[in-house]
LOLO-331695 format. One record per residue (C-alpha): residue number from 0; residue in three letters; z, y, x. Coordinates in steps of 0.05 Angstrom, whole numbers. Example, Ala and Ser with C-alpha at 12.3 -4.5 7.8 and 13.67 -1.06 7.14 Angstrom:
# residues 2
NODE   num   residuo        w        v        u
NODE     0       ALA      156      -90      246
NODE     1       SER      143      -21      273
***
This chain:
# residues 298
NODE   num   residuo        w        v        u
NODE     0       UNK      615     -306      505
NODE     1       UNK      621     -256      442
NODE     2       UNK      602     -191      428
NODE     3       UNK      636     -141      383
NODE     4       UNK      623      -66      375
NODE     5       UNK      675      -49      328
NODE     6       UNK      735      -77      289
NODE     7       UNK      699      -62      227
NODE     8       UNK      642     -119      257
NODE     9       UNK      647     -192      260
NODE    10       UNK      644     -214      335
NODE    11       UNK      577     -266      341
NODE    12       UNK      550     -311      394
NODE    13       UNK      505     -287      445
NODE    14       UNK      455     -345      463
NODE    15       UNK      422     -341      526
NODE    16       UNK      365     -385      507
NODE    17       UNK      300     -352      470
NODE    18       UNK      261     -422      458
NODE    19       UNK      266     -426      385
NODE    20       UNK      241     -352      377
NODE    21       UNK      168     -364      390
NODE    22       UNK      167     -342      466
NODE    23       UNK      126     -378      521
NODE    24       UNK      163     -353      578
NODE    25       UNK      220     -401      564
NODE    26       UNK      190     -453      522
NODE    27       UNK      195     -514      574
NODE    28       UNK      179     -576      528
NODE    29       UNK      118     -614      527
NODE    30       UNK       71     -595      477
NODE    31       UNK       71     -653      442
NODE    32       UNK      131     -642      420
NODE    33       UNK      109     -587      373
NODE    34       UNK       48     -630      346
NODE    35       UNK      100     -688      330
NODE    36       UNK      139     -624      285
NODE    37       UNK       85     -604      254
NODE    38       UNK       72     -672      232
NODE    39       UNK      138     -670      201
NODE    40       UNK      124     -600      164
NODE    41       UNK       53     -635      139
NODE    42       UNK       83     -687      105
NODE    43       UNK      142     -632       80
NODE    44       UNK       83     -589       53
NODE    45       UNK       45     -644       19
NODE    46       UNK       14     -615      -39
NODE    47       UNK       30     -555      -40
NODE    48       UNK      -31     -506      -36
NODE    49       UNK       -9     -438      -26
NODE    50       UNK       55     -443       15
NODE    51       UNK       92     -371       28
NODE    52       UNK      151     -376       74
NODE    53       UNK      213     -347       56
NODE    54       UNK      260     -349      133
NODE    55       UNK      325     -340      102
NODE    56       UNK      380     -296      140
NODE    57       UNK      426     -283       81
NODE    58       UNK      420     -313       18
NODE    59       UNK      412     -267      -30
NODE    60       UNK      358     -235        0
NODE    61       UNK      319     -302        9
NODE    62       UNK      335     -320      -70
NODE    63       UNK      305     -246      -81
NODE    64       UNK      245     -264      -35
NODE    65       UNK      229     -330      -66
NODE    66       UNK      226     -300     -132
NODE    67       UNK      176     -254     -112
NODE    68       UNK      137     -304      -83
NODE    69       UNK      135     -343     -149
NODE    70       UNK      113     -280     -191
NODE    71       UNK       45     -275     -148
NODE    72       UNK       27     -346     -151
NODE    73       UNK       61     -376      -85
NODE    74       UNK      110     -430      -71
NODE    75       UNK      171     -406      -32
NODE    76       UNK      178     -446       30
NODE    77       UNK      247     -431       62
NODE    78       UNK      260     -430      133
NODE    79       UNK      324     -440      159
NODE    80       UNK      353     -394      214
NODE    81       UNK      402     -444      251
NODE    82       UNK      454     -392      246
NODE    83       UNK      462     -395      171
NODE    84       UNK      481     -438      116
NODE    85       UNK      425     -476       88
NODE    86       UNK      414     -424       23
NODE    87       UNK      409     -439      -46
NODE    88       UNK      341     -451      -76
NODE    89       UNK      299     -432     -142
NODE    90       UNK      267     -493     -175
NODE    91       UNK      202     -496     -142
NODE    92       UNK      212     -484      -78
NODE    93       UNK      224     -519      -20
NODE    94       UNK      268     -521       38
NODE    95       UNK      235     -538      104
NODE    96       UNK      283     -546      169
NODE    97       UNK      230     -531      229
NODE    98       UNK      286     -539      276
NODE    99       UNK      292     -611      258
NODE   100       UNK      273     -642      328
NODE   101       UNK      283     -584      365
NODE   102       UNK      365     -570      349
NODE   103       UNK      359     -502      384
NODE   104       UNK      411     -453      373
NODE   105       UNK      362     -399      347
NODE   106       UNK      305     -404      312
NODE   107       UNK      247     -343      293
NODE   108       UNK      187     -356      241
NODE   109       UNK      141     -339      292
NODE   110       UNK      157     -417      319
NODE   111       UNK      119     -445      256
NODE   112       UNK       78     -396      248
NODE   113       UNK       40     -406      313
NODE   114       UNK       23     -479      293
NODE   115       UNK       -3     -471      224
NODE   116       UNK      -71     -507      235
NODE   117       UNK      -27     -576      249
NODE   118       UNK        0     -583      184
NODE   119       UNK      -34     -531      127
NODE   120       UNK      -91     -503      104
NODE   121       UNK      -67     -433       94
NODE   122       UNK       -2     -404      104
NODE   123       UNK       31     -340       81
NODE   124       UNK       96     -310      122
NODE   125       UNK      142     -236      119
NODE   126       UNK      193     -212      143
NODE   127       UNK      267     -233      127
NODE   128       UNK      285     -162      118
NODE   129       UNK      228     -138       73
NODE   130       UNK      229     -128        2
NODE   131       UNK      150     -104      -34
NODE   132       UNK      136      -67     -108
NODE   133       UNK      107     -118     -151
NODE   134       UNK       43      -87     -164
NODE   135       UNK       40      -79      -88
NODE   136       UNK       60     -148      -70
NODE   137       UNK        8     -180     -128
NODE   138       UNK      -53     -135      -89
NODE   139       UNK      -23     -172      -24
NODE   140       UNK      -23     -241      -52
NODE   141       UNK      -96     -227      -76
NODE   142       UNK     -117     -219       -8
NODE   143       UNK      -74     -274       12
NODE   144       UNK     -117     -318      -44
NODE   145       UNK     -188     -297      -22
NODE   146       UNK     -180     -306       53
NODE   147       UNK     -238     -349       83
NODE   148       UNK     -213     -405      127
NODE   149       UNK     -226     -375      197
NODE   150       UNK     -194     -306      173
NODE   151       UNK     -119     -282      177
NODE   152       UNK      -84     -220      140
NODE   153       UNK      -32     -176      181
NODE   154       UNK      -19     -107      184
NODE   155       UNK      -41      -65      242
NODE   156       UNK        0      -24      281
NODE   157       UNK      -18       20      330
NODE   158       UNK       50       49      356
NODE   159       UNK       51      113      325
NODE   160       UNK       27      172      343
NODE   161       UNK       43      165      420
NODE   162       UNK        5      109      432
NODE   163       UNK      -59      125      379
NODE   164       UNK     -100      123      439
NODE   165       UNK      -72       75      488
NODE   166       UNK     -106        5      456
NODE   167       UNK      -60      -47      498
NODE   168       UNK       -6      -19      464
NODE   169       UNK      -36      -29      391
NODE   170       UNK      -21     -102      353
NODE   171       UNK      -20     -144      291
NODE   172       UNK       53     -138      257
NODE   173       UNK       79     -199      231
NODE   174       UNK      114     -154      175
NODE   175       UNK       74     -188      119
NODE   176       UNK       16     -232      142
NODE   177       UNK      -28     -308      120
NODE   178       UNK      -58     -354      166
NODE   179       UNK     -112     -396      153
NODE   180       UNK     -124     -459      191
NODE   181       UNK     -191     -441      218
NODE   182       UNK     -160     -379      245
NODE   183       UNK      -93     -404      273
NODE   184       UNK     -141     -465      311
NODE   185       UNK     -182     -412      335
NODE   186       UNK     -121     -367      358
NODE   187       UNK      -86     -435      394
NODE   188       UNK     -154     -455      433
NODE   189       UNK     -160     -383      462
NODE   190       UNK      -93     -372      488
NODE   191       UNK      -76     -310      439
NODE   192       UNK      -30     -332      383
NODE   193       UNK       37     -312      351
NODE   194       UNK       83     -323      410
NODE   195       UNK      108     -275      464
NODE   196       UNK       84     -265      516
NODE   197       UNK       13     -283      500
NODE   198       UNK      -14     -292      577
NODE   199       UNK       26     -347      589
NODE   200       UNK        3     -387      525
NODE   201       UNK      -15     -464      562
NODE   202       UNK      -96     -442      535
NODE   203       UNK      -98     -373      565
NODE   204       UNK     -156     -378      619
NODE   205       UNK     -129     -373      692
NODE   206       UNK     -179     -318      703
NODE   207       UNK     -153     -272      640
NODE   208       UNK      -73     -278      650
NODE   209       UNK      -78     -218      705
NODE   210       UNK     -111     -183      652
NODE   211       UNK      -67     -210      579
NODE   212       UNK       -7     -188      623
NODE   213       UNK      -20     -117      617
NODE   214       UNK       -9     -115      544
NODE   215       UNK       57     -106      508
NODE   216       UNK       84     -184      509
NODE   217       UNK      113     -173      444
NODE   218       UNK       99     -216      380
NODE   219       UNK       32     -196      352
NODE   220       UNK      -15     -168      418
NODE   221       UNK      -35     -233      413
NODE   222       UNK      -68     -238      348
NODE   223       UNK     -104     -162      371
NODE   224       UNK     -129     -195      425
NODE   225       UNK     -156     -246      394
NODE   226       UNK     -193     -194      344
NODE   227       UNK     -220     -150      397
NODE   228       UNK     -235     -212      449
NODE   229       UNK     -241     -279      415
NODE   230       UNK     -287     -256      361
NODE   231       UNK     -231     -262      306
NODE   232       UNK     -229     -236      231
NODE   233       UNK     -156     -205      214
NODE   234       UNK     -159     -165      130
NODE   235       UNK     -103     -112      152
NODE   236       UNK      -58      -91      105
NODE   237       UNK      -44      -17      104
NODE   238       UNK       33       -4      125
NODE   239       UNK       54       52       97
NODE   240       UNK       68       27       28
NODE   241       UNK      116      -34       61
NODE   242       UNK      159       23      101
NODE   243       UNK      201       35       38
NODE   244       UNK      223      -38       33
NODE   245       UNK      223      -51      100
NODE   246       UNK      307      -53      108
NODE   247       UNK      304      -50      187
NODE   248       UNK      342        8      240
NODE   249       UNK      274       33      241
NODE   250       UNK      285      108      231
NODE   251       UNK      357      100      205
NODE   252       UNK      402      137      262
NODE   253       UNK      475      116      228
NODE   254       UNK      445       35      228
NODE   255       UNK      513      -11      247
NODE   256       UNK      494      -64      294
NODE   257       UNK      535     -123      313
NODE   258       UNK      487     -142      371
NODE   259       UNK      431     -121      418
NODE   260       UNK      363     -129      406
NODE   261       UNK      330     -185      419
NODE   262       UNK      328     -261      405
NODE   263       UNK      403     -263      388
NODE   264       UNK      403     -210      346
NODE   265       UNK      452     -221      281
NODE   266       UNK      405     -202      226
NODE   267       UNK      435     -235      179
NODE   268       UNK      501     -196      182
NODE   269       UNK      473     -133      201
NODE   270       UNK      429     -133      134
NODE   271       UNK      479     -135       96
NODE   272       UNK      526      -80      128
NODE   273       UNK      475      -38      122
NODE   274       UNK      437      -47       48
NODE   275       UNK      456      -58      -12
NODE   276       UNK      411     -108      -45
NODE   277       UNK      428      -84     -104
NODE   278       UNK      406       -3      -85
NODE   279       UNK      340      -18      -57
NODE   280       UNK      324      -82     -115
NODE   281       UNK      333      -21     -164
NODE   282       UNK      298       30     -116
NODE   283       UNK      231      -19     -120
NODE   284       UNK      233      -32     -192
NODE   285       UNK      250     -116     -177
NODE   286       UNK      315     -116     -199
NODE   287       UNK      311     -159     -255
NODE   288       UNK      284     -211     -206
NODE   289       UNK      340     -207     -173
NODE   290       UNK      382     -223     -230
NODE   291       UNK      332     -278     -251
NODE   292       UNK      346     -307     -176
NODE   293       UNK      420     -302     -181
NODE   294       UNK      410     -331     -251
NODE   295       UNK      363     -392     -231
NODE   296       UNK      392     -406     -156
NODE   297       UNK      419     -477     -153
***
């Protein structure tokens, strides 16, 4: 089956399937299987101390993303949506296929993510679609740097105004966010992790899924949980200074979509139908990074 919305936008696949995209309700392999991965990403990641991962979408902005990355101090691990071509890489960093055993059809960041105390000792992670300032990105890697093991950085995010007061609905964002082992072990033994829906995590006490099930069972009420309930440490990062590189529909009424929301979404075309890398590179003040990318990309 396709989907089309208009003859300006290339029809895509709609996969019915949401097991590569980080979400317990249809994961239906044995655990085991995602130790025996994460064996595979240890041995990718050997050496390498401060890994920042880079899920690439569309190239360019990956290229852009991993050159970032490199100016704060981090190695660029790309991910590799099984969508899209394998990108082209700066010297340095490292291609990692996740998907490797798995072969699904779709694959999120939030599938490694979730498993970071099986094969590294820290672990940084953004969004595909989110571009930072320098100085801004350089105050976020500092954090990233000083992190105890045991303690995570995310930013918060209550919902806006609406929900201010309504607490189930408030989460961690995976927007921008590192991981430390101590802290993704912790998050895996109580049930309240990365992946949706949280209650249904194989660790989430029979006694509490009547009670996880009333949050949001999006990405990220996990990891609030896990603050508020499982005694965890989360360094937020503020926001509002991110929501001028974030390059989502958020807010943007004439945003061209080629598919629904969800697992299936296309963002890798729809990024680039709607921003110019080019505009919003300049906008930050990075876009002689992005010509050092183009430049070094091989």
């Amino acid at each position: 089956m396709f989907l089309s919305r208009s003859k300006d936008v290339p029809s895509i696949p709609v996969f019915n399937s949401n097991t590569g995209a980080g979400d317990w309700a249809s994961f239906d392999r044995p655990i085991d299987t995602l130790f025996e991965a994460a064996e595979d990403w240890k041995q990718e990641l050997k050496g390498v101390e401060k890994p920042w991962l880079c899920w690439n979408v569309s190239e360019r902005w990956t290229l852009l993303q991993q050159r970032l990355v490199q100016e704060v101090g981090w190695t660029p691990v790309v991910g590799l949506d099984p969508r899209y071509p394998k990108p082209k890489l700066l010297p340095g960093a490292i291609a990692v296929d996740f998907n490797k055993r798995f072969n699904f059809p779709i694959m999120y960041f939030h599938f490694p993510v979730e498993l970071v105390f099986r094969f590294t000792d820290r672990f940084a992670f953004w969004h595909s679609d989110l571009l930072v300032r320098l100085p801004k990105l350089q105050e976020i890697a500092g954090i990233f740097d000083n992190l105890k093991d045991g303690e995570m950085a995310a930013v918060r995010d209550n919902g806006g105004r609406r929900y201010m007061f309504t607490p189930k609905r408030h989460r961690y964002f995976e927007l921008v966010g590192c991981t430390t082992r101590g802290a993704s072990e912790s998050q895996w033994k109580n049930g309240a992790g990365w992946w949706r829906p949280f209650f249904m995590h194989p660790n989430c006490p029979p006694g509490e899924r009547e009670k996880r099930s009333q949050y949001v069972g999006d990405h990220g009420f996990g990891i609030m949980y896990w603050k508020r309930y499982c005694g965890g440490h989360v360094k937020e990062i503020p926001i509002r200074p991110l929501v001028e590189g974030h390059c989502t529909s958020i807010n943007r009424p004439d945003y061209k979509r080629v598919s629904q929301e969800g697992p299936a979404r296309n963002m890798g075309i729809e990024i680039d139908l709607n921003y110019s890398i080019e505009e919003v590179a300049a906008r930050l003040g990075i876009g002689q990074l992005l010509v050092e990318a183009t430049t070094l990309a091989r």
